[in-house]
MARDO-332638 format. One record per residue (C-alpha): residue number from 1; x, y, z. Coordinates in steps of 0.2 Angstrom, whole numbers, plus 5000, padded with zeros to 4 digits. Layout:
N
PARO   seq     px     py     pz
PARO   NUM      X      Y      Z
...
% end
This chain:
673
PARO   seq     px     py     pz
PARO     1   4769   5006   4871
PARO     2   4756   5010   4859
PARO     3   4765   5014   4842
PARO     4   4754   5031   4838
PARO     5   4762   5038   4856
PARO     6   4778   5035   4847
PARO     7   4774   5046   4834
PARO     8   4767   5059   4846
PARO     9   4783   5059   4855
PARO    10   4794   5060   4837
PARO    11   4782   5076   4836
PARO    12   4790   5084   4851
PARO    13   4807   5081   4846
PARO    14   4803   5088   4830
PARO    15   4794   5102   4837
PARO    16   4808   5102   4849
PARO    17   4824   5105   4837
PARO    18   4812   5120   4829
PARO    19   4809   5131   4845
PARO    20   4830   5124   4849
PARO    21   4836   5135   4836
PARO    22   4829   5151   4843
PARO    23   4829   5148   4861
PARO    24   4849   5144   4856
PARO    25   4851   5163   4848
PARO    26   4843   5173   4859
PARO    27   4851   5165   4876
PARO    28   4868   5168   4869
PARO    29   4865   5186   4868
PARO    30   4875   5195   4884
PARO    31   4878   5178   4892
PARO    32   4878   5180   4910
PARO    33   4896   5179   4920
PARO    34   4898   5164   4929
PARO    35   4897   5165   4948
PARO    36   4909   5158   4963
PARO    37   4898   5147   4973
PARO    38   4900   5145   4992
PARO    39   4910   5127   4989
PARO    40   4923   5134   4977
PARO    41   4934   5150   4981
PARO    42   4935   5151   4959
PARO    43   4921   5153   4949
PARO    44   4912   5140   4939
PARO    45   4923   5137   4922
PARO    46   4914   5141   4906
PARO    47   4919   5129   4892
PARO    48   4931   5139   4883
PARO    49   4942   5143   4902
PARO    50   4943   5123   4903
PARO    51   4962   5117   4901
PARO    52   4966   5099   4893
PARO    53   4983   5090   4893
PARO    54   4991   5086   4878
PARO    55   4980   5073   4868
PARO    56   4982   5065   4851
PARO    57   4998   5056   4845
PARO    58   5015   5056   4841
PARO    59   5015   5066   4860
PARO    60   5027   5067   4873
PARO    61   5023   5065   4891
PARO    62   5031   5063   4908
PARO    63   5035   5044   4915
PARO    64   5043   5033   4926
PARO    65   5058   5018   4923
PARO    66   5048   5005   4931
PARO    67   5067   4998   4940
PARO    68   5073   5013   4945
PARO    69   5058   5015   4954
PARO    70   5057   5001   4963
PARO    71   5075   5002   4969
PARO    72   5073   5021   4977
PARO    73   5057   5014   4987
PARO    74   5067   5000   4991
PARO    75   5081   5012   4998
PARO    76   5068   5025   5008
PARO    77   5061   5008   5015
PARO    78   5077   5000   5021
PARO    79   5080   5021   5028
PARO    80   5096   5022   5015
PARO    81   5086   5037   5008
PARO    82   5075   5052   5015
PARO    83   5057   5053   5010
PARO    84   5062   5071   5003
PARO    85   5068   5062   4987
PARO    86   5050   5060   4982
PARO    87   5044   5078   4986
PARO    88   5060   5089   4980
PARO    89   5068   5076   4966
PARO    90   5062   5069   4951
PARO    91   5064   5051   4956
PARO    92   5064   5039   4941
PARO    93   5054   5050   4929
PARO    94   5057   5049   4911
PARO    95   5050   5055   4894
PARO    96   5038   5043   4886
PARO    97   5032   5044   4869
PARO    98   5016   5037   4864
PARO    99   5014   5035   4845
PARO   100   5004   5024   4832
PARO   101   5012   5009   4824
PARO   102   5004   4993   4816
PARO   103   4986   4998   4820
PARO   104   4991   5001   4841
PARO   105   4994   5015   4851
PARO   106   5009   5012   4859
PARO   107   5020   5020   4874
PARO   108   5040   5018   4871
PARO   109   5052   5024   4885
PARO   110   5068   5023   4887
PARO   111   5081   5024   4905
PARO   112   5099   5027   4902
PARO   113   5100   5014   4916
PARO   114   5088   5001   4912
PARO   115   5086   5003   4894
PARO   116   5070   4999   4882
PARO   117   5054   4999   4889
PARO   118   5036   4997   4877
PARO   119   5017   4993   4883
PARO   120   5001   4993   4871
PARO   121   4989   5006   4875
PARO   122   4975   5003   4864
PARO   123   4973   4991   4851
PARO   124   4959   5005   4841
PARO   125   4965   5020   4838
PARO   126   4949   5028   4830
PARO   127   4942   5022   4849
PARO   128   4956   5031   4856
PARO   129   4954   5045   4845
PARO   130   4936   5047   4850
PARO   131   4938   5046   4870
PARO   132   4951   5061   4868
PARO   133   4940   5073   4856
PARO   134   4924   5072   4865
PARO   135   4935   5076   4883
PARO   136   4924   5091   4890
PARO   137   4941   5098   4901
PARO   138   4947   5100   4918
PARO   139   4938   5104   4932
PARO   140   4942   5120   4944
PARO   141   4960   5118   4949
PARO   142   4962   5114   4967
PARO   143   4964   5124   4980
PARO   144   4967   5126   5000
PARO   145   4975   5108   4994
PARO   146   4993   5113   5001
PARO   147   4994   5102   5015
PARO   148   4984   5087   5008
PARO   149   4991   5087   4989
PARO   150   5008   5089   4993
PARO   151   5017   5072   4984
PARO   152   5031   5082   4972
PARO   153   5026   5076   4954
PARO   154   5014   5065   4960
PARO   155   5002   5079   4968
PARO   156   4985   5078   4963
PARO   157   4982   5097   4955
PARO   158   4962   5096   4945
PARO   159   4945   5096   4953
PARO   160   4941   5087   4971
PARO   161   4938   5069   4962
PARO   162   4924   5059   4963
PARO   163   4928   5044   4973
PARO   164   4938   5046   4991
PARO   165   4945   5029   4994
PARO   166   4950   5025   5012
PARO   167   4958   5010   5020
PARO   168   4952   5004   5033
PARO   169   4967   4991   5035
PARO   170   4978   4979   5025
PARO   171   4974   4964   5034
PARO   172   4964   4955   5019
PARO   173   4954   4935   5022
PARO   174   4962   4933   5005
PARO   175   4976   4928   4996
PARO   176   4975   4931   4979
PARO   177   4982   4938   4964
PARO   178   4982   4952   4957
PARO   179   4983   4962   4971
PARO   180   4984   4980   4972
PARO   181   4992   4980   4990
PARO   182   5001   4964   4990
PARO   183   4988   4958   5006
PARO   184   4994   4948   5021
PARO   185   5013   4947   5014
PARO   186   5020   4963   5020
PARO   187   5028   4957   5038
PARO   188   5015   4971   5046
PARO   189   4996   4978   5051
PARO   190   4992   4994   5045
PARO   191   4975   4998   5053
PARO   192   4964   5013   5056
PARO   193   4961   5018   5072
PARO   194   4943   5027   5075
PARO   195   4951   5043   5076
PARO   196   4961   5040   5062
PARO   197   4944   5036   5050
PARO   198   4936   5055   5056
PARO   199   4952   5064   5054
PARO   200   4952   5060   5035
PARO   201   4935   5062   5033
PARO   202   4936   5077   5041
PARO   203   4951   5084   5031
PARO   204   4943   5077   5015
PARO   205   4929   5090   5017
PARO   206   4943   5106   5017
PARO   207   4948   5105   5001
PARO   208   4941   5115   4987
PARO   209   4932   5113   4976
PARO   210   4923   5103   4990
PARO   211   4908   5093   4978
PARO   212   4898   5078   4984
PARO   213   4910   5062   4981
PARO   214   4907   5044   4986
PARO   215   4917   5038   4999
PARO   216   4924   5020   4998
PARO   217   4928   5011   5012
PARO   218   4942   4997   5006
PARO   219   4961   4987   5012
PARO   220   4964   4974   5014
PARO   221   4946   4967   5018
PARO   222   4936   4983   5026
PARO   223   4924   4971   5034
PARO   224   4939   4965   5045
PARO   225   4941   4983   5053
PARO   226   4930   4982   5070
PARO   227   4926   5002   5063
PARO   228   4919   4996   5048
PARO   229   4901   5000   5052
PARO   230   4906   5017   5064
PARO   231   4915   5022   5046
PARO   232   4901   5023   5037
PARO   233   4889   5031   5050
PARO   234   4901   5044   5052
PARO   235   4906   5047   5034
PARO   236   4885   5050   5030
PARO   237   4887   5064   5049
PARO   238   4898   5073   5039
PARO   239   4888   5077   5022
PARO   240   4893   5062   5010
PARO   241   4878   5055   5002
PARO   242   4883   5040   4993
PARO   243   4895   5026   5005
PARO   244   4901   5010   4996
PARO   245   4913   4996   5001
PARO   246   4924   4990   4991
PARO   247   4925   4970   4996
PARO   248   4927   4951   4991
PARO   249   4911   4949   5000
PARO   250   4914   4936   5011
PARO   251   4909   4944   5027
PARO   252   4892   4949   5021
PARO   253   4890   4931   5012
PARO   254   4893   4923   5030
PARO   255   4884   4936   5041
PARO   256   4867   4941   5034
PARO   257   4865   4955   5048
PARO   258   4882   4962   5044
PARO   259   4873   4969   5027
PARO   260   4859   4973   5036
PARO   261   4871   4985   5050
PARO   262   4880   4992   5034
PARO   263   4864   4998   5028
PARO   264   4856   5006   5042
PARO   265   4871   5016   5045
PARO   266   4870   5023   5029
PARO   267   4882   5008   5015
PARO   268   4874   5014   4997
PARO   269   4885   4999   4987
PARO   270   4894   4986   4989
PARO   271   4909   4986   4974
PARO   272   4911   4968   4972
PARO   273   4926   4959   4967
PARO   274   4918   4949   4954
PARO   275   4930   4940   4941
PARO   276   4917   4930   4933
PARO   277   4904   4916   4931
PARO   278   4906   4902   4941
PARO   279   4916   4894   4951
PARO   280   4930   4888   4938
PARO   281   4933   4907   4930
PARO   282   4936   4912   4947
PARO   283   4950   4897   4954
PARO   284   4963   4909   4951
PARO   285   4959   4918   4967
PARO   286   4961   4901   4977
PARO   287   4944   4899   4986
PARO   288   4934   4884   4982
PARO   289   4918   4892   4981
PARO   290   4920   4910   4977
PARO   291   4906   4911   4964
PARO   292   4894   4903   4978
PARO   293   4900   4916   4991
PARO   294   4898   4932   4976
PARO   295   4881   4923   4978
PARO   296   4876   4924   4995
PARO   297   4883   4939   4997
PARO   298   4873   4949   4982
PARO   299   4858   4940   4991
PARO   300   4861   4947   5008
PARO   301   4866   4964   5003
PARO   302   4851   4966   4991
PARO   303   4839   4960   5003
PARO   304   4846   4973   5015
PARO   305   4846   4988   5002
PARO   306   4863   4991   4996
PARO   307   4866   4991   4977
PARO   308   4879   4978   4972
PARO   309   4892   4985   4957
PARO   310   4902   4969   4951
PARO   311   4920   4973   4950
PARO   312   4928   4961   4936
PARO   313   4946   4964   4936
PARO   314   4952   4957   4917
PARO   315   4968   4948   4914
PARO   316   4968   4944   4896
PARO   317   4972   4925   4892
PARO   318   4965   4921   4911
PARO   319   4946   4928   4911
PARO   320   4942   4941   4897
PARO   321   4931   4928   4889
PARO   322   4922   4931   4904
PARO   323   4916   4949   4900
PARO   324   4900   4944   4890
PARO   325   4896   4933   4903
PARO   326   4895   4945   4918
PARO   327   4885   4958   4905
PARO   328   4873   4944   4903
PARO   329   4872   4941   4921
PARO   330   4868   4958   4925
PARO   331   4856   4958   4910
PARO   332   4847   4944   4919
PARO   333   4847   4952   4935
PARO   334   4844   4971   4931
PARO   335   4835   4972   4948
PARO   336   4850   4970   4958
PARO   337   4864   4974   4949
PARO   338   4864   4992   4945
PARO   339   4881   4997   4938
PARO   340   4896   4985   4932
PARO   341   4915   4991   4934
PARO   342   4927   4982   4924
PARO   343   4944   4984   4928
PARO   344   4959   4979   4916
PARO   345   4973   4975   4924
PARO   346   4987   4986   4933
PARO   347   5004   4976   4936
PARO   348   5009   4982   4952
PARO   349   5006   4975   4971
PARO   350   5012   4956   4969
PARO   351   5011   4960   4949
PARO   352   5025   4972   4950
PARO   353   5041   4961   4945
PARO   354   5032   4952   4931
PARO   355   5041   4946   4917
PARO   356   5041   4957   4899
PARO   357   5033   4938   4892
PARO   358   5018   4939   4905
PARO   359   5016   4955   4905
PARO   360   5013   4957   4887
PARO   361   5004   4939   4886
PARO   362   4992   4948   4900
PARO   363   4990   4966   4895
PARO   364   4970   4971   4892
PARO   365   4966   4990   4890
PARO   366   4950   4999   4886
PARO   367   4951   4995   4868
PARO   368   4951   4977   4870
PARO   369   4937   4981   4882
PARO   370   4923   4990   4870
PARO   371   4928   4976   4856
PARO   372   4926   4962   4869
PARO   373   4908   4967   4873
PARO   374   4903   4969   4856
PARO   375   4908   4954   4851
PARO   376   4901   4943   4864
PARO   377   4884   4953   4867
PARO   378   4882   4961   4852
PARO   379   4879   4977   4862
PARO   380   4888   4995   4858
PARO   381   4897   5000   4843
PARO   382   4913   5006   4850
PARO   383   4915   5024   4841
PARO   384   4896   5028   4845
PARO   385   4890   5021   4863
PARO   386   4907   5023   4871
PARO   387   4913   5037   4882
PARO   388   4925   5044   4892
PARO   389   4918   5045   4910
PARO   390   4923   5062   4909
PARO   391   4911   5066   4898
PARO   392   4899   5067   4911
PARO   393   4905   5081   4918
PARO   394   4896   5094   4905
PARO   395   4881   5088   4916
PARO   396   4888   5092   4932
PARO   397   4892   5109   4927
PARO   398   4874   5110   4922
PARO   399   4867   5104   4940
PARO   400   4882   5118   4946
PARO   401   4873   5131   4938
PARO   402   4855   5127   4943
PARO   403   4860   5122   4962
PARO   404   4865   5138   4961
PARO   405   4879   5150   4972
PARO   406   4871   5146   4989
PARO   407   4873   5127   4987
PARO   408   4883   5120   5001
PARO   409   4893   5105   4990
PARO   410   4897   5106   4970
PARO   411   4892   5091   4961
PARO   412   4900   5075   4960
PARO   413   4912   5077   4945
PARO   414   4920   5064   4934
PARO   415   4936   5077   4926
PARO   416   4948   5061   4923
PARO   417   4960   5060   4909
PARO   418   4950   5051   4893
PARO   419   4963   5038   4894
PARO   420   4961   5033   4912
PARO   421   4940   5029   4911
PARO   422   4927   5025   4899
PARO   423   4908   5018   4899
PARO   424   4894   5014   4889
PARO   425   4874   5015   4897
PARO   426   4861   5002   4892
PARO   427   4842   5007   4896
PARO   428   4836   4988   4902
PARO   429   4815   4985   4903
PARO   430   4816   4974   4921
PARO   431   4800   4966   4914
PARO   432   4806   4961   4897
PARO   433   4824   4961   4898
PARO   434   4827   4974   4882
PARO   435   4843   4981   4882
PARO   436   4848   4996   4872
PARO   437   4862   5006   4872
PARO   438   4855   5024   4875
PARO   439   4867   5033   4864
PARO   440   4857   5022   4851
PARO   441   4842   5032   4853
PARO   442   4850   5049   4861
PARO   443   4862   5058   4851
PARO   444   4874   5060   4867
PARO   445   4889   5069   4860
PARO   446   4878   5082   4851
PARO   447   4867   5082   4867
PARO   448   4882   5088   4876
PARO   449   4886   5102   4864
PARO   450   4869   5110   4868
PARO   451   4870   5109   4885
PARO   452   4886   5114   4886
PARO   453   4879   5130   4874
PARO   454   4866   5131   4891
PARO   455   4880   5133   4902
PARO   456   4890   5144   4896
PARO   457   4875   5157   4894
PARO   458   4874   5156   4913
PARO   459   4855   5161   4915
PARO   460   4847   5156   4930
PARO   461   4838   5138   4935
PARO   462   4823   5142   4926
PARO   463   4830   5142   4907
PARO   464   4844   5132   4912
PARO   465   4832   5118   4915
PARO   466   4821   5124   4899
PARO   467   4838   5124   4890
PARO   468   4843   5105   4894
PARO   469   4823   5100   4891
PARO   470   4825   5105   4873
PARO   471   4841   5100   4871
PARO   472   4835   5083   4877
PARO   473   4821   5083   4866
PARO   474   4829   5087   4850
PARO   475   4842   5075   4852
PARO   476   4829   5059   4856
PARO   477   4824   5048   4843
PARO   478   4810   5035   4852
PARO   479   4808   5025   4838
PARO   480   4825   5019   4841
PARO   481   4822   5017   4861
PARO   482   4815   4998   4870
PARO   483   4799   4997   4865
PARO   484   4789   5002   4879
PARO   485   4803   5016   4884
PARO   486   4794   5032   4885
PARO   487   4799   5051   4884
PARO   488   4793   5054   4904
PARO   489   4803   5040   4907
PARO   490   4819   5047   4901
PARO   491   4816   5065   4908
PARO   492   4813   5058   4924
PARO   493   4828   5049   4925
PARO   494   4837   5064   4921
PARO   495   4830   5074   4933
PARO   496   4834   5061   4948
PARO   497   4851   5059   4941
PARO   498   4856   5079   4939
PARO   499   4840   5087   4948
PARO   500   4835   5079   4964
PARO   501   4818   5080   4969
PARO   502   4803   5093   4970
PARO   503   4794   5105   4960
PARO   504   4809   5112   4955
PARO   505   4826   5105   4949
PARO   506   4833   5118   4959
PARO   507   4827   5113   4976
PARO   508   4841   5105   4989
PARO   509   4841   5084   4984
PARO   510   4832   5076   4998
PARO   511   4843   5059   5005
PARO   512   4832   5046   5004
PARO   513   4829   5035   5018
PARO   514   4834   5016   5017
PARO   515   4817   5012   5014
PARO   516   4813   5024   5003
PARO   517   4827   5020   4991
PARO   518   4824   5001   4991
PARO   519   4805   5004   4987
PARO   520   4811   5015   4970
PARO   521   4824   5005   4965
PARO   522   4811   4990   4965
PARO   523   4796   4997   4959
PARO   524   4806   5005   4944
PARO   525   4804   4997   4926
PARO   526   4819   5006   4921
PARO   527   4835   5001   4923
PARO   528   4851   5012   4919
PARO   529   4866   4999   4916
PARO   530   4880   5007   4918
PARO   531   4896   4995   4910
PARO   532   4911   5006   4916
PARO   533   4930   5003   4912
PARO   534   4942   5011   4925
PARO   535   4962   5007   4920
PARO   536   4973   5011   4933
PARO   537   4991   5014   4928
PARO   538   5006   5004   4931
PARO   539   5024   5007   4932
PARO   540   5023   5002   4912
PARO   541   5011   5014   4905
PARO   542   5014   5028   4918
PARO   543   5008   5046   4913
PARO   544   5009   5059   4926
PARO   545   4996   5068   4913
PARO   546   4983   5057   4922
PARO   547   4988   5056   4938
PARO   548   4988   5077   4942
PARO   549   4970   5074   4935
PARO   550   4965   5059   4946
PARO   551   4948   5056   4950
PARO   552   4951   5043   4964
PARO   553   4962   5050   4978
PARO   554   4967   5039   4991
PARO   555   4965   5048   5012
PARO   556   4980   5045   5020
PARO   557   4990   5049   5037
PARO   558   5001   5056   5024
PARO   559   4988   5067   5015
PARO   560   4978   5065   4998
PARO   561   4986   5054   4987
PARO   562   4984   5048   4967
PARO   563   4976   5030   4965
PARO   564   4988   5025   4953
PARO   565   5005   5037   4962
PARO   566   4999   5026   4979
PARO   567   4996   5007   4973
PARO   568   5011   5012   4958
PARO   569   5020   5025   4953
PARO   570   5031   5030   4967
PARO   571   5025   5018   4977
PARO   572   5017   5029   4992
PARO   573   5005   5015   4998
PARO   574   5022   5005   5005
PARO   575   5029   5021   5012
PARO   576   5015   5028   5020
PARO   577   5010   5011   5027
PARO   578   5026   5008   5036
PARO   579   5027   5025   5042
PARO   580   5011   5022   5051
PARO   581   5010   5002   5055
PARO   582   5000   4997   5069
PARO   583   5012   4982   5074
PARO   584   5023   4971   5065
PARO   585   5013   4953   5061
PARO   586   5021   4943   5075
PARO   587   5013   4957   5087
PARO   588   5000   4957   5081
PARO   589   4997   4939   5082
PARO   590   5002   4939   5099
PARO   591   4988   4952   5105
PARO   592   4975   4949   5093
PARO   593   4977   4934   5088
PARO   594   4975   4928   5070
PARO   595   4962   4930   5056
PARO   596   4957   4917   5045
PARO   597   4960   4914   5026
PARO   598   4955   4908   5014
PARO   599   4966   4900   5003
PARO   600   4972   4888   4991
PARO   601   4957   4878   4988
PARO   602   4949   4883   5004
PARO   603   4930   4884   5006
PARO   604   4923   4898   5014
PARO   605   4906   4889   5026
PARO   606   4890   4895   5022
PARO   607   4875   4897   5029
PARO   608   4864   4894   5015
PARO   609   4867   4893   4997
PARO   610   4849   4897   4990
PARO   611   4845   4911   4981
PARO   612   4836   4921   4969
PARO   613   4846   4927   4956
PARO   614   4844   4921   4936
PARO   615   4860   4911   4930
PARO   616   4865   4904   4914
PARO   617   4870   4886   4919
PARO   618   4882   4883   4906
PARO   619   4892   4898   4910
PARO   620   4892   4894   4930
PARO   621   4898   4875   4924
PARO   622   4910   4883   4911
PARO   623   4929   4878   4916
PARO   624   4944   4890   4918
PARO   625   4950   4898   4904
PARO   626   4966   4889   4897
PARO   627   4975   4903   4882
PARO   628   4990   4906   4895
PARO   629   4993   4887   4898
PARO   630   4994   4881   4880
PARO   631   5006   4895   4880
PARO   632   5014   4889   4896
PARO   633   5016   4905   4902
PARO   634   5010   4908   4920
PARO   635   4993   4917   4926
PARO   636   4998   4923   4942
PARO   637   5014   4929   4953
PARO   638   5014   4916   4962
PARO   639   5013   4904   4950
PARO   640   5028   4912   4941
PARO   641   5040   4912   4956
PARO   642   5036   4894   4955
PARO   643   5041   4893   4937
PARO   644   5059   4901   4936
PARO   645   5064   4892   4952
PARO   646   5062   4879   4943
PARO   647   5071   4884   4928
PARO   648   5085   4891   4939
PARO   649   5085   4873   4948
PARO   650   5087   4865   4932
PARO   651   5100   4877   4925
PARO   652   5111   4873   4939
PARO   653   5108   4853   4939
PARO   654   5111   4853   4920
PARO   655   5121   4866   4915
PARO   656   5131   4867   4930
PARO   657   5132   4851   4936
PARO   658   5127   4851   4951
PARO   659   5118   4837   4958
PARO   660   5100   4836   4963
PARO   661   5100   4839   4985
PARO   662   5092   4823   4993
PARO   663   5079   4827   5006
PARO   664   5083   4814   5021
PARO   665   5067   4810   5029
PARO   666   5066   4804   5047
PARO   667   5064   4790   5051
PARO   668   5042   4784   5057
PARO   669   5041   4771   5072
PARO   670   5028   4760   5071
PARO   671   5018   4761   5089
PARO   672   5018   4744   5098
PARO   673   5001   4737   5100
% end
């Protein structure tokens, strides 16, 4: 880009912040009142009516004693116990405090039963700090909810979430670790029958505030349901725009035309379980070529139309040297990778017993997440380009208000507690490969401000939208944007993110047909990198603050539950599944026979191995990283049931006594000749 129209564009913003000032005054004068749209039965919030939880430290908040719960799901499991204990009782909870100490945000609890418990929050607590004090506030409390949000302390109580989260059944082609569900090793198919799928999509849409959320499609293994693609088809019948699958990828790396189904009926992305860069940082999932098969499967679901989001779940000591690695894969690859997901670890599925010793050698939070990148890409300063993902939702409100009160579905809104999500966006150049955080060269948090100044006025679309372009303006500094990044470039991706399509930002957002999308997202120079950090809780770190405010709800048989009170917490995902199992395994086995796995060591066959994605070859030929065995402390659960039956065998043979137990073999007969 020519320098001079660099300066032309510093001119705007200048001229910009001028006219700001008194566009500003006069559209606070008698701001308008907000209005109750056809999707809420509550008026839009304006920013002072937004509630927020208790934030900052030393605070006190509600928890759970990680062994008392686990011993009252036990009991409504084995049927010792009603399932009212978790709507009417209080069932393990306990006050938690979380405080400063030694540079670390901690949480300390304490169970008359089962004493002490501590975990690390966040090892920065000015990057803490910051997540809390730019939180916008909740969304519109939810409403005509009684019958889907009805979980006791558990219930889910702020705004409609942002990503409904079906499963479509436990039965997984994996066994590894972690694992949210504890795949293949529950005695039992739970599985959704077609009915089942609409039913929950049906009732999804009933709720209030009902805004556009993304649907994702998950298990188990979701490929493995014989509904898969029906899912999908009828998820897009019912209104939601954007359909994503949250998979290992195997299926669509062995079956090219399973992408290409997925896409016709309507698959947007593809949330791949991505734990880093080659073959060796991926040996703890136990498939012998997993990075081929995240290969072939990007391949087949690019070439088909659905945008591939890498999910890199982060186990510190196992692959967290892995983070810089899969930026610079994505980096490399802008044209296909459109968002990554990192996802530090939650101890709960197989990871709920773990040892204090692993669990601490283990634990990786935000913090460690925005220091990590830094350090190994050099990109993002941690107090200035990093977010809460509820930050977003001050632009939401915007494209509320300009929608207007006739619009059919509020926006999708991101109204999680700043401790459960945060992100950073880099603006790459797909032709050069420049990548710059945008909250380098757009003031973000005072860009908010103003527009959040815009909302509350409440005027109509046209000065709403003349409100956000100044706002935007003033707060752009394009001499510290990519080099060829221009000020057009930047409205218009605004405007397809918040506005839609058409001569006014107003106007209904068209869906874009298959083709359509694949020819914008390809002949775009611009790509938005989103990095994203989601931390779901454990039975460790607990906070019922977050989960009445979750953003990810789980459509069950047994209503809408909490992501984090489902796969921890209470526990619901073992309860609800049992209530409802399709058939134990044996029967199962018996009538549909079995699927297959892959484990320990085992190769999943390919079809092809070529493809056209950039890789740095001496990440892919990097081995496994090795802090936890130097430390001889174990990387998965399996591995550590291995580990103290071996201690307990030699604590009875040497402090015991007991003598080692000799195996007798049978005896092998030679065949005569």
């Amino acid at each position: 880009m020519n320098v001079y129209a660099k300066y032309v564009e510093k001119g705007l913003s200048v001229a910009a912040n001028g006219v700001w000032f008194a566009f500003s005054r006069l559209n606070q004068i008698r701001p308008n009142p907000s209005f109750t749209p056809l999707w809420s039965d509550k008026s839009l919030l304006k920013s002072w009516e937004k509630t927020k939880p208790p934030l900052g430290w030393p605070r006190q908040t509600d928890s759970l004693c990680p062994s008392c719960v686990r011993e009252t799901r036990q009991e409504i499991l084995d049927g010792k116990k009603d399932l009212s204990v978790l709507l009417n009782g209080e069932v393990g909870e306990i006050k938690a405090t979380i405080l400063e100490h030694e540079g670390k945000v901690l949480m300390v609890k304490d169970c008359v039963a089962h004493g002490h418990f501590e975990d690390v929050i966040s090892i920065d607590p000015a990057f803490s700090r910051h997540l809390e004090e730019t939180f916008p506030g909740r969304d519109i409390r939810a409403h005509r909810d009684e019958k889907l949000h009805n979980h006791g302390s558990s219930s889910i109580q702020y705004g409609r979430g942002a990503v409904l989260t079906i499963d479509l059944t436990n039965r997984c082609n994996m066994m590894c670790d972690p694992c949210f569900m504890d795949a293949n090793q529950i005695g039992f198919v739970h599985e959704l029958r077609s009915d089942d799928i609409k039913q929950l999509l049906d009732n999804a849409i009933s709720i209030r505030p009902r805004r556009q959320l993304s649907v994702q499609f998950s298990g188990g293994e979701p490929t493995l349901s014989p509904y898969f693609i029906d899912a999908i088809r009828y998820a897009r019948k019912v209104g939601y725009k954007v359909i994503q699958a949250a998979t290992n990828g195997i299926e669509f790396a062995k079956h090219r035309e399973l992408a290409q189904q997925a896409a016709a009926a309507g698959l947007r992305y593809a949330y791949l379980q991505f734990d880093g860069i080659g073959n060796g940082p991926n040996s703890h999932r136990g498939v012998g070529n997993l990075f081929d098969v995240k290969l072939q499967a990007i391949e087949n679901l690019f070439n088909a139309g659905v945008g591939i989001v890498p999910v890199i779940t982060i186990v510190n000591g196992v692959n967290n040297e892995q983070v810089g690695r899969v930026i610079q894969f994505a980096l490399d690859n802008p044209k296909k990778i459109t968002l990554l997901a990192f996802q530090p670890v939650s101890f709960s599925g197989r990871d709920e017993a773990i040892s204090n010793e692993r669990r601490h050698a283990q634990r990786y939070t935000l913090s460690h997440l925005a220091h990590d990148v830094k350090t190994q890409t050099g990109i993002g300063e941690p107090t200035r380009d990093w977010f809460p993902i509820s930050f977003m939702s001050t632009f939401s409100d915007w494209a509320d208000l300009v929608h207007g009160p006739d619009s059919q579905w509020g926006q999708l809104a991101c109204g999680c507690h700043p401790n459960c999500g945060t992100g950073m966006a880099v603006m790459i150049d797909k032709f050069t490969k420049e990548a710059v955080p945008m909250t380098a060269f757009l003031r973000a948090e005072q860009f908010a401000k103003d527009l959040q100044q815009v909302n509350d006025a409440g005027r109509g679309a046209f000065l709403s939208v003349v409100g956000l372009t100044l706002a935007l303006l003033r707060n752009y500094d394009p001499f510290k944007a990519p080099k060829d990044f221009r000020l057009a470039d930047l409205i218009r991706k605004f405007k397809k993110k918040f506005g839609g399509s058409g001569k006014q930002m107003n106007e209904v957002v068209r869906i874009e047909t298959n083709a359509q999308r694949i020819s914008r997202r390809r002949t775009d120079r611009w790509n938005f990198l989103f990095i994203a950090g989601m931390w779901f809780q454990d039975l460790f770190n607990y906070d019922f603050r977050r989960t009445e405010m979750c953003i990810i709800p789980y459509a069950t048989q047994e209503g809408e539950i909490s992501f984090c009170a489902y796969n921890t917490g209470v526990g619901w995902r073992q309860i609800v599944e049992k209530m409802h199992m399709t058939a134990t395994l044996a029967k199962w086995y018996e009538t549909q026979g079995r699927h297959e796995i892959f484990a320990a060591g085992k190769r999943v066959p390919l079809a092809s191995d070529e493809h056209s994605l950039t890789l740095d070859l001496n990440a892919v030929n990097a081995a496994a990283q090795t802090d936890l065995d130097s430390l001889q402390i174990p990387k998965t659960a399996r591995d550590e049931r291995a580990q103290q039956l071996e201690m307990a065998r030699l604590y009875r043979q040497h402090v015991l006594g007991e003598k080692p137990t000799v195996q007798i073999q049978p005896l092998k007969h030679s065949k005569k000749t």
